[in-house]
N, CA, C and O atoms as a GROMACS GRO file, in nm:
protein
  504
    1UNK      N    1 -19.230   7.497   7.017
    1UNK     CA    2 -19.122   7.398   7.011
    1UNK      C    3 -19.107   7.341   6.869
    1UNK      O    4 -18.998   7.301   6.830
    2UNK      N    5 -19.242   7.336   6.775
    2UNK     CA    6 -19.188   7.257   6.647
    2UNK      C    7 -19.148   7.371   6.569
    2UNK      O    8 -19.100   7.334   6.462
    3UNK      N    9 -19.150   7.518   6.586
    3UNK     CA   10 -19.114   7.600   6.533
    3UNK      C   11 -18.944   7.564   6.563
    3UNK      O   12 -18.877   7.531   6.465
    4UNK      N   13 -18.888   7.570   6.680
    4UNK     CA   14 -18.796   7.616   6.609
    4UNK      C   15 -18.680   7.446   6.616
    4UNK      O   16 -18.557   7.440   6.612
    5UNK      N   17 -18.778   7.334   6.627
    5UNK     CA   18 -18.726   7.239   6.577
    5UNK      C   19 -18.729   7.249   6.361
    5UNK      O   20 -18.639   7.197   6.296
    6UNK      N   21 -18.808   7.299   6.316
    6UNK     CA   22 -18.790   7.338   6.198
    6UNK      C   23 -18.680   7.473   6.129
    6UNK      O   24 -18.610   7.489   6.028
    7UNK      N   25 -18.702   7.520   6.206
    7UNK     CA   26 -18.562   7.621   6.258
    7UNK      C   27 -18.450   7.561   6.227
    7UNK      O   28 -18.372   7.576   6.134
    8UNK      N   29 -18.454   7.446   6.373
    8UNK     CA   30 -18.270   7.393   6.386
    8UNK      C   31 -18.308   7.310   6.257
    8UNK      O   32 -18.248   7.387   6.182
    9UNK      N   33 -18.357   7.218   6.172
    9UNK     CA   34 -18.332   7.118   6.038
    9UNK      C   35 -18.323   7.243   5.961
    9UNK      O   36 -18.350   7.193   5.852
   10UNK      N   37 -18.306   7.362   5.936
   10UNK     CA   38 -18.292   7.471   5.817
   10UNK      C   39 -18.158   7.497   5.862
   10UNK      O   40 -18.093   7.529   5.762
   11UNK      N   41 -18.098   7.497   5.949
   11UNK     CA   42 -17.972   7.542   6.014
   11UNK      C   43 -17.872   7.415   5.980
   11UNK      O   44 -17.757   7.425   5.939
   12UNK      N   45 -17.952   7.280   6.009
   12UNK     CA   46 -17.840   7.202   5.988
   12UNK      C   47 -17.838   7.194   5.854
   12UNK      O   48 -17.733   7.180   5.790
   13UNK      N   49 -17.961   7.203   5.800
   13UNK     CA   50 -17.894   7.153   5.619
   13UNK      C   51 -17.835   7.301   5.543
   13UNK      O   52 -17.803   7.304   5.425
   14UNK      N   53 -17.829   7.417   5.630
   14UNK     CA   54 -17.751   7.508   5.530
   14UNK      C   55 -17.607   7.463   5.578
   14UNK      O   56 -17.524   7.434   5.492
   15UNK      N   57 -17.577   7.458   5.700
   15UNK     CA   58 -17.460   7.389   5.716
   15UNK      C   59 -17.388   7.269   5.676
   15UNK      O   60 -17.265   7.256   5.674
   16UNK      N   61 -17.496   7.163   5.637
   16UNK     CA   62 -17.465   7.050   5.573
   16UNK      C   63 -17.395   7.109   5.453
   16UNK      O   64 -17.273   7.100   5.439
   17UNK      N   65 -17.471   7.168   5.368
   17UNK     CA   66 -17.376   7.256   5.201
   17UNK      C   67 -17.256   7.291   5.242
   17UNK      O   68 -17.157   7.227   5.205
   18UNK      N   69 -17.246   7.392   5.321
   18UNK     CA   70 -17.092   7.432   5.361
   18UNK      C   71 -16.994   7.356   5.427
   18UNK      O   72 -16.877   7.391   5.441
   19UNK      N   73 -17.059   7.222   5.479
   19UNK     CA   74 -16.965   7.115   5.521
   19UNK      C   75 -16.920   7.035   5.385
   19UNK      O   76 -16.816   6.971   5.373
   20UNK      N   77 -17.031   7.055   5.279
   20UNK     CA   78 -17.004   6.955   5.169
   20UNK      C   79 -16.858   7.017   5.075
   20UNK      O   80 -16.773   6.963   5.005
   21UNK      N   81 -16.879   7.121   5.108
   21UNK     CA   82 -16.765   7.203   5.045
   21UNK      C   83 -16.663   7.176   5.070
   21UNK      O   84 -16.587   7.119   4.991
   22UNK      N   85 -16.618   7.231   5.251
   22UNK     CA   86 -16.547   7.234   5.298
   22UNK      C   87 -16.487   7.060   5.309
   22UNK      O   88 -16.372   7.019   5.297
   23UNK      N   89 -16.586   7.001   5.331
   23UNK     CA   90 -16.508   6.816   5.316
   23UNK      C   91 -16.402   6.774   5.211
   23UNK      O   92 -16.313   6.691   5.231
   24UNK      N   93 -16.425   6.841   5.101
   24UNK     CA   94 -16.342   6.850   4.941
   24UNK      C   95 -16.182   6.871   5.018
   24UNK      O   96 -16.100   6.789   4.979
   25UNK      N   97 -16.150   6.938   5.086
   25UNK     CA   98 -16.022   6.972   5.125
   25UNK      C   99 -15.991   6.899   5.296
   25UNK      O  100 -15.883   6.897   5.354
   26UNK      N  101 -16.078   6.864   5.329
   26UNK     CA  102 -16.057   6.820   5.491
   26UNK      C  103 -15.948   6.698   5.490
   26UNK      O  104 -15.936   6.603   5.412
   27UNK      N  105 -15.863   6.742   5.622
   27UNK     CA  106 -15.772   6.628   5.621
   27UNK      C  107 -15.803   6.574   5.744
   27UNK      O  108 -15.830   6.642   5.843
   28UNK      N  109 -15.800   6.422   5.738
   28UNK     CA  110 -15.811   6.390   5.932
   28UNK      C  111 -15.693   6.384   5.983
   28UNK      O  112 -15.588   6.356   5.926
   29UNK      N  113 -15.718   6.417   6.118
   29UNK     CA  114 -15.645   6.425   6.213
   29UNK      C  115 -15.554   6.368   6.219
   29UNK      O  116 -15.573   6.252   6.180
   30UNK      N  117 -15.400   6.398   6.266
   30UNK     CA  118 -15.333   6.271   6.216
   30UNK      C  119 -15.277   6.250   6.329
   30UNK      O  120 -15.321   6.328   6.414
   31UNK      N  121 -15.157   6.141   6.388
   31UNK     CA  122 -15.106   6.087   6.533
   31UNK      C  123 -15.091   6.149   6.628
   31UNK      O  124 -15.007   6.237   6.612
   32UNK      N  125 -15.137   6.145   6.730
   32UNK     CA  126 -15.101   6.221   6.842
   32UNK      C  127 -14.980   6.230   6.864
   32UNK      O  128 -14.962   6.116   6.905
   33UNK      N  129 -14.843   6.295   6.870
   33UNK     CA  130 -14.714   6.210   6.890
   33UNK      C  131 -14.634   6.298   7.009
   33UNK      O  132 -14.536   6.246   7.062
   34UNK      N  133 -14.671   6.405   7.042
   34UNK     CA  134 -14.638   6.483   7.156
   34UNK      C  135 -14.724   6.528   7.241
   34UNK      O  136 -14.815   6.599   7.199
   35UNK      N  137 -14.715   6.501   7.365
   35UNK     CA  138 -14.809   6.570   7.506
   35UNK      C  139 -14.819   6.678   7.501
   35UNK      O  140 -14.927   6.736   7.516
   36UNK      N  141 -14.710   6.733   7.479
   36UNK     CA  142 -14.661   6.882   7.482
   36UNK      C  143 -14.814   6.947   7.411
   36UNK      O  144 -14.886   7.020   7.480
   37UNK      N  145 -14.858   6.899   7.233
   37UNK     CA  146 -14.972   6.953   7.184
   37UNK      C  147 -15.061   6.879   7.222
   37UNK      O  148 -15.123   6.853   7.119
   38UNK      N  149 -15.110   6.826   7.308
   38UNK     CA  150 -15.228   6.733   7.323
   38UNK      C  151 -15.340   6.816   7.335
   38UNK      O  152 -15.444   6.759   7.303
   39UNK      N  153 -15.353   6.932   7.371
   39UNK     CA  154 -15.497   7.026   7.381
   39UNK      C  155 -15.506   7.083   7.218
   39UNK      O  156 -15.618   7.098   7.169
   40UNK      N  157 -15.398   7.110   7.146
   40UNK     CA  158 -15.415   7.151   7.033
   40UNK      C  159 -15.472   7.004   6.938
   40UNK      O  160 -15.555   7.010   6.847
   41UNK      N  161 -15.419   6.907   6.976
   41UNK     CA  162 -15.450   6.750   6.908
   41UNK      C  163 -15.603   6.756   6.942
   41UNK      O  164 -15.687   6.785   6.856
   42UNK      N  165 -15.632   6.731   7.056
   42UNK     CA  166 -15.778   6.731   7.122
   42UNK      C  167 -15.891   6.848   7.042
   42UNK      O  168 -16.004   6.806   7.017
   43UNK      N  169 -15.859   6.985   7.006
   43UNK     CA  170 -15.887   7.073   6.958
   43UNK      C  171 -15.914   7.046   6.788
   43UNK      O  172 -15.994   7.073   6.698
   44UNK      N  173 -15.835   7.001   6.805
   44UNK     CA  174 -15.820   6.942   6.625
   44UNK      C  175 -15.918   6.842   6.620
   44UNK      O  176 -16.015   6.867   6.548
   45UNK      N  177 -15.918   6.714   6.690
   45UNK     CA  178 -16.015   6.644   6.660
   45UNK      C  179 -16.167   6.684   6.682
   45UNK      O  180 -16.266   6.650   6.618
   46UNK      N  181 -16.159   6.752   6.772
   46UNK     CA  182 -16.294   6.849   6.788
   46UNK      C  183 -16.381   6.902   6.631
   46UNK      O  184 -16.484   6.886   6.565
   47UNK      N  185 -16.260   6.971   6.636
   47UNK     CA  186 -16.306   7.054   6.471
   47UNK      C  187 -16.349   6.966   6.374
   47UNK      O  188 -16.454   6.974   6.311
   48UNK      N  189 -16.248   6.868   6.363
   48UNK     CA  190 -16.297   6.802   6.258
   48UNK      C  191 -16.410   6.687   6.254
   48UNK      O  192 -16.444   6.621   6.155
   49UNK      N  193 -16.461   6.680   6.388
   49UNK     CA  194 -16.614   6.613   6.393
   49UNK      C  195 -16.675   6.708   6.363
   49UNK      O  196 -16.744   6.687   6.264
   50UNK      N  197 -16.685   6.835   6.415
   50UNK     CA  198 -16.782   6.921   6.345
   50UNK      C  199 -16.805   6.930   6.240
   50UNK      O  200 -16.910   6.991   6.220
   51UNK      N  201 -16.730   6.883   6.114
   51UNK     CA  202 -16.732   6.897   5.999
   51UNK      C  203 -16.784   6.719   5.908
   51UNK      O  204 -16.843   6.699   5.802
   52UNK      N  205 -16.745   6.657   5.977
   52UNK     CA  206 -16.819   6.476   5.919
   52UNK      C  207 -16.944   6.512   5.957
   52UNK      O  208 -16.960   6.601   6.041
   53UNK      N  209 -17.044   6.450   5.902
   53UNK     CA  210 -17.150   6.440   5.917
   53UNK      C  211 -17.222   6.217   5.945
   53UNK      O  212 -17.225   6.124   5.865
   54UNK      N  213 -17.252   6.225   6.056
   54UNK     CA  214 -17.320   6.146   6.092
   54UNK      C  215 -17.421   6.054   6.063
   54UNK      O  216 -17.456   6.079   5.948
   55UNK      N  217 -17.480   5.971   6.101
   55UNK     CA  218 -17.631   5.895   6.055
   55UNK      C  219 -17.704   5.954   5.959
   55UNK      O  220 -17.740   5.926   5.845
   56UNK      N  221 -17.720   6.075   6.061
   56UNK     CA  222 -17.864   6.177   6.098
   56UNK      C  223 -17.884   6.265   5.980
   56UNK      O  224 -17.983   6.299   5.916
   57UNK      N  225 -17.725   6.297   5.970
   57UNK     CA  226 -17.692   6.443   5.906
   57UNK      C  227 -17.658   6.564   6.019
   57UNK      O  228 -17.644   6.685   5.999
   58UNK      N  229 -17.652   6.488   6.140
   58UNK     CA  230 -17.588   6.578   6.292
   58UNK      C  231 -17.418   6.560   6.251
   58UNK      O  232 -17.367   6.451   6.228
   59UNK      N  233 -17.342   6.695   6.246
   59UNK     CA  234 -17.192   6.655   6.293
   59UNK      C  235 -17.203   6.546   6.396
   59UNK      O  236 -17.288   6.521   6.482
   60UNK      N  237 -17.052   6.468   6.348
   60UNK     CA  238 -17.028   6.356   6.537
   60UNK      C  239 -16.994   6.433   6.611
   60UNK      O  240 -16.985   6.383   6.723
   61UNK      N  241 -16.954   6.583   6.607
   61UNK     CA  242 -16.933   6.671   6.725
   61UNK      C  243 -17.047   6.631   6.842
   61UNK      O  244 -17.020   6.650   6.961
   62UNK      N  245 -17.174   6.574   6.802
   62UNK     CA  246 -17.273   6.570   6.894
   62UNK      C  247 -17.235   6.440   6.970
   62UNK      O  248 -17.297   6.414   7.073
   63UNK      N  249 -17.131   6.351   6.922
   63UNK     CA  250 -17.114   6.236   7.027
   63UNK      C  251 -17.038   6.266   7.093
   63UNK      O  252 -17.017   6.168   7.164
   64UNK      N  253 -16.928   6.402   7.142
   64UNK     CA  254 -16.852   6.448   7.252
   64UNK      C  255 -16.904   6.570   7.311
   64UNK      O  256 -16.838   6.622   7.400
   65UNK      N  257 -17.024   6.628   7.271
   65UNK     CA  258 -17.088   6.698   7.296
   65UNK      C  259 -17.086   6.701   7.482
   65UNK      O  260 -17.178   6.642   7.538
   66UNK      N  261 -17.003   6.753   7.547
   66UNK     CA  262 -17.066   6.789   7.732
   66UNK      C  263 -17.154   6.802   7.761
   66UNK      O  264 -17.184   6.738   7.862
   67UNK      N  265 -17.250   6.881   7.710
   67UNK     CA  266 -17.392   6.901   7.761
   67UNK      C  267 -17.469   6.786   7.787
   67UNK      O  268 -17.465   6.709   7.692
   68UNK      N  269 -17.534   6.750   7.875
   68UNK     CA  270 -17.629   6.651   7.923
   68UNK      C  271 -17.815   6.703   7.921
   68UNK      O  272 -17.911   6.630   7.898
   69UNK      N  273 -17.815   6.842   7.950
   69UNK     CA  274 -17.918   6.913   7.950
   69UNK      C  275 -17.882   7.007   7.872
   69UNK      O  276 -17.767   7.050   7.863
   70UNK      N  277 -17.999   7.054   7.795
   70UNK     CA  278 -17.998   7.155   7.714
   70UNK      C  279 -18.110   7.279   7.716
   70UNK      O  280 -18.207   7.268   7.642
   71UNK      N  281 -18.095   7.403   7.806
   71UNK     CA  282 -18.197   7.494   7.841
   71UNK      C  283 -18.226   7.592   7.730
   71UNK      O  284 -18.165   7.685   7.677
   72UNK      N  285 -18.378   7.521   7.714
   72UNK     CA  286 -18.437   7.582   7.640
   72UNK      C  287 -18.473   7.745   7.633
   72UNK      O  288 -18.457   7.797   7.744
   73UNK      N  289 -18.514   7.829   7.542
   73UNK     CA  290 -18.468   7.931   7.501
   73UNK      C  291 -18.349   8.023   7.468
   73UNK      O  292 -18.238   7.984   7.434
   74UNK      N  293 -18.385   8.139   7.483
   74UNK     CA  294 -18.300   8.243   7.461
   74UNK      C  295 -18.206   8.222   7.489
   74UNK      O  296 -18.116   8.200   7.409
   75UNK      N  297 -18.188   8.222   7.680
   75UNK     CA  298 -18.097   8.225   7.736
   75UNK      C  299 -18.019   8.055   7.733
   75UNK      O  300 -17.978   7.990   7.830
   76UNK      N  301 -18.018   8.028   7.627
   76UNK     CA  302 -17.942   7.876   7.689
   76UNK      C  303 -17.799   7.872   7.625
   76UNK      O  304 -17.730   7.769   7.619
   77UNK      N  305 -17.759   8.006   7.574
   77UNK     CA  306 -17.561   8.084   7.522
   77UNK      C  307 -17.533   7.959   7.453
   77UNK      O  308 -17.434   7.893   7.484
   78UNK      N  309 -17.598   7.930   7.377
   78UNK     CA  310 -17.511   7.890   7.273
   78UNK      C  311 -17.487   7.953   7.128
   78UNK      O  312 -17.578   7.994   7.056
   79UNK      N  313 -17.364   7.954   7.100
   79UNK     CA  314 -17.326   8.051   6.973
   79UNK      C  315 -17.407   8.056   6.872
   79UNK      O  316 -17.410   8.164   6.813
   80UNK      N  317 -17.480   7.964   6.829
   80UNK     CA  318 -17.563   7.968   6.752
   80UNK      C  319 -17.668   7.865   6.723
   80UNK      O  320 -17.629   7.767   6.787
   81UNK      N  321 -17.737   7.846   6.686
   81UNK     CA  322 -17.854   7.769   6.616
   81UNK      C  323 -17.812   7.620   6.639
   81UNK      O  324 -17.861   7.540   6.719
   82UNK      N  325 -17.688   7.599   6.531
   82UNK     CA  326 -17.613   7.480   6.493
   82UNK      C  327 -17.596   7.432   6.599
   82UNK      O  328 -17.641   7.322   6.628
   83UNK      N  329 -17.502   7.529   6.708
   83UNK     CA  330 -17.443   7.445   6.798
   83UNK      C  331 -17.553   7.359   6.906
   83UNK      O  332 -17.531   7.250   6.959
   84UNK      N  333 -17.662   7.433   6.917
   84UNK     CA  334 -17.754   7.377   6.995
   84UNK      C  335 -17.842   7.271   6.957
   84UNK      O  336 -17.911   7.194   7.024
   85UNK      N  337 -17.822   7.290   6.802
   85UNK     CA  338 -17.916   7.124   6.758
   85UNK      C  339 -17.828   7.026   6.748
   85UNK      O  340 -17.889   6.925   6.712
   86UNK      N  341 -17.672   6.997   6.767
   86UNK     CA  342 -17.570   6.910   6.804
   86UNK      C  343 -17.570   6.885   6.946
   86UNK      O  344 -17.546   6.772   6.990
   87UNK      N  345 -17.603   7.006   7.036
   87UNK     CA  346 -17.584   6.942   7.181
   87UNK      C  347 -17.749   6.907   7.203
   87UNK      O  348 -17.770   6.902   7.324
   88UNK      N  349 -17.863   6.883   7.133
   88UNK     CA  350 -17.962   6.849   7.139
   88UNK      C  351 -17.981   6.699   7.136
   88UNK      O  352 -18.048   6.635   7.217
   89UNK      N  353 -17.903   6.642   7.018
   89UNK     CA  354 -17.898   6.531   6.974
   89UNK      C  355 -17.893   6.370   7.109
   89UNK      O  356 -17.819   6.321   7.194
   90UNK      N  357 -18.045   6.345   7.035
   90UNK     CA  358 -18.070   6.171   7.193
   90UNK      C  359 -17.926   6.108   7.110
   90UNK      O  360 -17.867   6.105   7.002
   91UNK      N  361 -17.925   6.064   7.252
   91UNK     CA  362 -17.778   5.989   7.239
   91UNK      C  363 -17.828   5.815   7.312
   91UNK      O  364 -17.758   5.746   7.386
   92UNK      N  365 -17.958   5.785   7.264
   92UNK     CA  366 -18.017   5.672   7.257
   92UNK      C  367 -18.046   5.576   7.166
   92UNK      O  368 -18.084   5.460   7.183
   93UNK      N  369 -18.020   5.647   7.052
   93UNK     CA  370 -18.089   5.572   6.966
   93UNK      C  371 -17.992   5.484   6.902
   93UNK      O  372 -17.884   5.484   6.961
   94UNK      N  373 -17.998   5.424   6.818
   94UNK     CA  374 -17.942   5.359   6.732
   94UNK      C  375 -17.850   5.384   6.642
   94UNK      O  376 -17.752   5.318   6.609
   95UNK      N  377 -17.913   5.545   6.584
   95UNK     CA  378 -17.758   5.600   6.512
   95UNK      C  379 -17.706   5.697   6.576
   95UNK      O  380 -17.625   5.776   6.528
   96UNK      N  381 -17.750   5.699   6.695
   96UNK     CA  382 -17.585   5.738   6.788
   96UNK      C  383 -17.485   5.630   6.822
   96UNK      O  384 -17.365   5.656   6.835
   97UNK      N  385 -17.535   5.507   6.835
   97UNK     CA  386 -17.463   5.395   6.854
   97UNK      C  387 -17.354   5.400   6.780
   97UNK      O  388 -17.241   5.391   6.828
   98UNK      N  389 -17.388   5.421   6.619
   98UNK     CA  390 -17.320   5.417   6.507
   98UNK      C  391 -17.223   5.509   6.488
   98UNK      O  392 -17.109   5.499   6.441
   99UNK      N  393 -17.312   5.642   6.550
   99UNK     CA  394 -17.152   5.757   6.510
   99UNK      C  395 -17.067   5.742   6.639
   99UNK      O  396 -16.971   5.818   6.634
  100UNK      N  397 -17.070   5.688   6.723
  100UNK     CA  398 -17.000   5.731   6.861
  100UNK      C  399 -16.920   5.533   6.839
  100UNK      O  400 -16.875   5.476   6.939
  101UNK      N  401 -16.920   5.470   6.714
  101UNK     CA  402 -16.879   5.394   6.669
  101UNK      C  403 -16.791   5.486   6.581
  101UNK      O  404 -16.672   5.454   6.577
  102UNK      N  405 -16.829   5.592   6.509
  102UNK     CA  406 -16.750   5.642   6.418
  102UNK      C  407 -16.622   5.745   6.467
  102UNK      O  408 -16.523   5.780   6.403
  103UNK      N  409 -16.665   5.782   6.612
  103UNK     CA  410 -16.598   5.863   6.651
  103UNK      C  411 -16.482   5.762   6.702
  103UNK      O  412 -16.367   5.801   6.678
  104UNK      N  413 -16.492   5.675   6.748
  104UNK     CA  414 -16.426   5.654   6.844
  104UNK      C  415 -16.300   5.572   6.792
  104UNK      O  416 -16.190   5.556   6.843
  105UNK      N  417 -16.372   5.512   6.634
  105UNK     CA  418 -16.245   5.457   6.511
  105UNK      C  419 -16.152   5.589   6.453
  105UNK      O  420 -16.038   5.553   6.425
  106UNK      N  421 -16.172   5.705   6.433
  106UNK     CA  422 -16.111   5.817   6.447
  106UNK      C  423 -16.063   5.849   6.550
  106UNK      O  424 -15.953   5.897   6.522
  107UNK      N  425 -16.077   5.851   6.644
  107UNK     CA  426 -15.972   5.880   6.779
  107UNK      C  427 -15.865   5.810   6.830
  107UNK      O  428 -15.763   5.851   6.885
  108UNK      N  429 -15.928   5.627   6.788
  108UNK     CA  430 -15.817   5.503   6.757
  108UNK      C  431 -15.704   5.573   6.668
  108UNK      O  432 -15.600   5.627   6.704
  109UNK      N  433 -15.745   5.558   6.572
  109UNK     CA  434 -15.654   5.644   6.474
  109UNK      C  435 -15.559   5.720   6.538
  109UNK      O  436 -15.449   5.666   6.544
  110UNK      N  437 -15.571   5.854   6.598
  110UNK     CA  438 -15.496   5.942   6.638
  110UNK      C  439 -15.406   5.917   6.729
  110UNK      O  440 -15.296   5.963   6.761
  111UNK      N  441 -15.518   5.788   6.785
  111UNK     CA  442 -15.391   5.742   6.940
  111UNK      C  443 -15.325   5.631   6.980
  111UNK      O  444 -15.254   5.606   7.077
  112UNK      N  445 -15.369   5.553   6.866
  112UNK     CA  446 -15.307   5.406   6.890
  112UNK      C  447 -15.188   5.415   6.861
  112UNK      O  448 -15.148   5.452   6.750
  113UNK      N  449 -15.117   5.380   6.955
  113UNK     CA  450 -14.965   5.370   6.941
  113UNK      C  451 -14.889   5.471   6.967
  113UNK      O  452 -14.771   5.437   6.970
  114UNK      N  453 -14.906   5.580   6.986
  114UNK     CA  454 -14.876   5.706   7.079
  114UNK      C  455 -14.874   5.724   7.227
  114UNK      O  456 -14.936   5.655   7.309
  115UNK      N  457 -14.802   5.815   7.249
  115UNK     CA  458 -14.812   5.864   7.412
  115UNK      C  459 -14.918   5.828   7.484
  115UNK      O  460 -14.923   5.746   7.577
  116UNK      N  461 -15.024   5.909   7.426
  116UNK     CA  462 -15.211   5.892   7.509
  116UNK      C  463 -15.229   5.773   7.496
  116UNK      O  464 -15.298   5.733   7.590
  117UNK      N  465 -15.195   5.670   7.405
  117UNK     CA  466 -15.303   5.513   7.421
  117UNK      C  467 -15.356   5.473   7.499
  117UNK      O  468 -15.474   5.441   7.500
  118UNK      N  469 -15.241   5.461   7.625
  118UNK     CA  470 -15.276   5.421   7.727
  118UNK      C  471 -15.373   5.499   7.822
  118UNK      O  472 -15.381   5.443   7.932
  119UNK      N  473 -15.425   5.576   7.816
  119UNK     CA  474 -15.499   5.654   7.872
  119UNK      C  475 -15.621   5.668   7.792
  119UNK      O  476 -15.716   5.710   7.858
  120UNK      N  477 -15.654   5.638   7.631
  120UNK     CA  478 -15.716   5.656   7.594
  120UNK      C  479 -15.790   5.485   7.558
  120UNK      O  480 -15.903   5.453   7.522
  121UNK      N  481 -15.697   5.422   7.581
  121UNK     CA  482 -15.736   5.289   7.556
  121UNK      C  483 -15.817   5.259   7.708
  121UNK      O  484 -15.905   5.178   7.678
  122UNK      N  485 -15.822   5.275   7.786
  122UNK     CA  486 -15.899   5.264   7.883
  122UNK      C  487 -16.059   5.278   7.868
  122UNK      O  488 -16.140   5.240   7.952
  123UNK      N  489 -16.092   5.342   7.739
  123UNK     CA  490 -16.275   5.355   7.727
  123UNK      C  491 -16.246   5.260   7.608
  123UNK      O  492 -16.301   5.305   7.508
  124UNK      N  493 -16.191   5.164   7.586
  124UNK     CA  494 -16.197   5.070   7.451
  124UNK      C  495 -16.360   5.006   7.475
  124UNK      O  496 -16.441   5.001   7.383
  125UNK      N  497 -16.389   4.962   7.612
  125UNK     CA  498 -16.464   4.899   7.609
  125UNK      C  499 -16.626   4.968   7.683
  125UNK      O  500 -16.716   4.893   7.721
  126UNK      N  501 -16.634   5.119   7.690
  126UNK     CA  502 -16.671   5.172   7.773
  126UNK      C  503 -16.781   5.242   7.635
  126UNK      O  504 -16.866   5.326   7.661
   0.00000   0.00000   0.00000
């Protein structure tokens, strides 16, 4: 297990470089303003947590992360390395508090005052 917890910190910091790159040009997400794209909007904001980096140095992809359990080994299909030390990430601590603070001022962003608000304003306090 500390093997390939040393593993996933070699995975996230080669990815950290190529996020540092790629951040130089990143644009955020911008208003939600049609239903019609709302899976492509949703999709978009996806991506672009994968690419901020967090507290930790975890993408905030890990604060919308679905997974609740994460099965260890081989067989646990995830695409790669990365993706599994994001859906790894305790979502107890203190600087998850903070990014799932960060996420959620970015998603304000996208939806305040748009179509979704109202639907999305419902976890304001959640």
């Amino acid at each position: 297990m500390a093997l390939a917890r040393i593993f996933s910190m070699i995975e996230i910091n080669k990815h950290e470089k190529e996020d540092k790159e790629l951040a130089k040009d990143l644009v955020a997400p911008g208003q939600i303003d049609n239903l019609k794209k709302i899976r492509d909007a949703f999709e978009n904001i996806a991506e672009y947590l994968l690419q901020i980096r967090g507290m930790t140095g975890v993408p905030l992809a890990n604060v919308i992360c679905e997974d609740k359990e994460v099965p260890e080994g081989p067989d646990n299909f995830y695409q790669d390395a990365f993706k599994e030390v994001i859906a790894q990430c305790p979502h107890e601590e203190e600087s998850y508090a903070a990014d799932n603070a960060q996420v959620w001022s970015i998603i304000r962003v996208c939806d305040h005052g748009g179509p979704t608000w109202s639907w999305v304003s419902l976890y304001l306090r959640a």
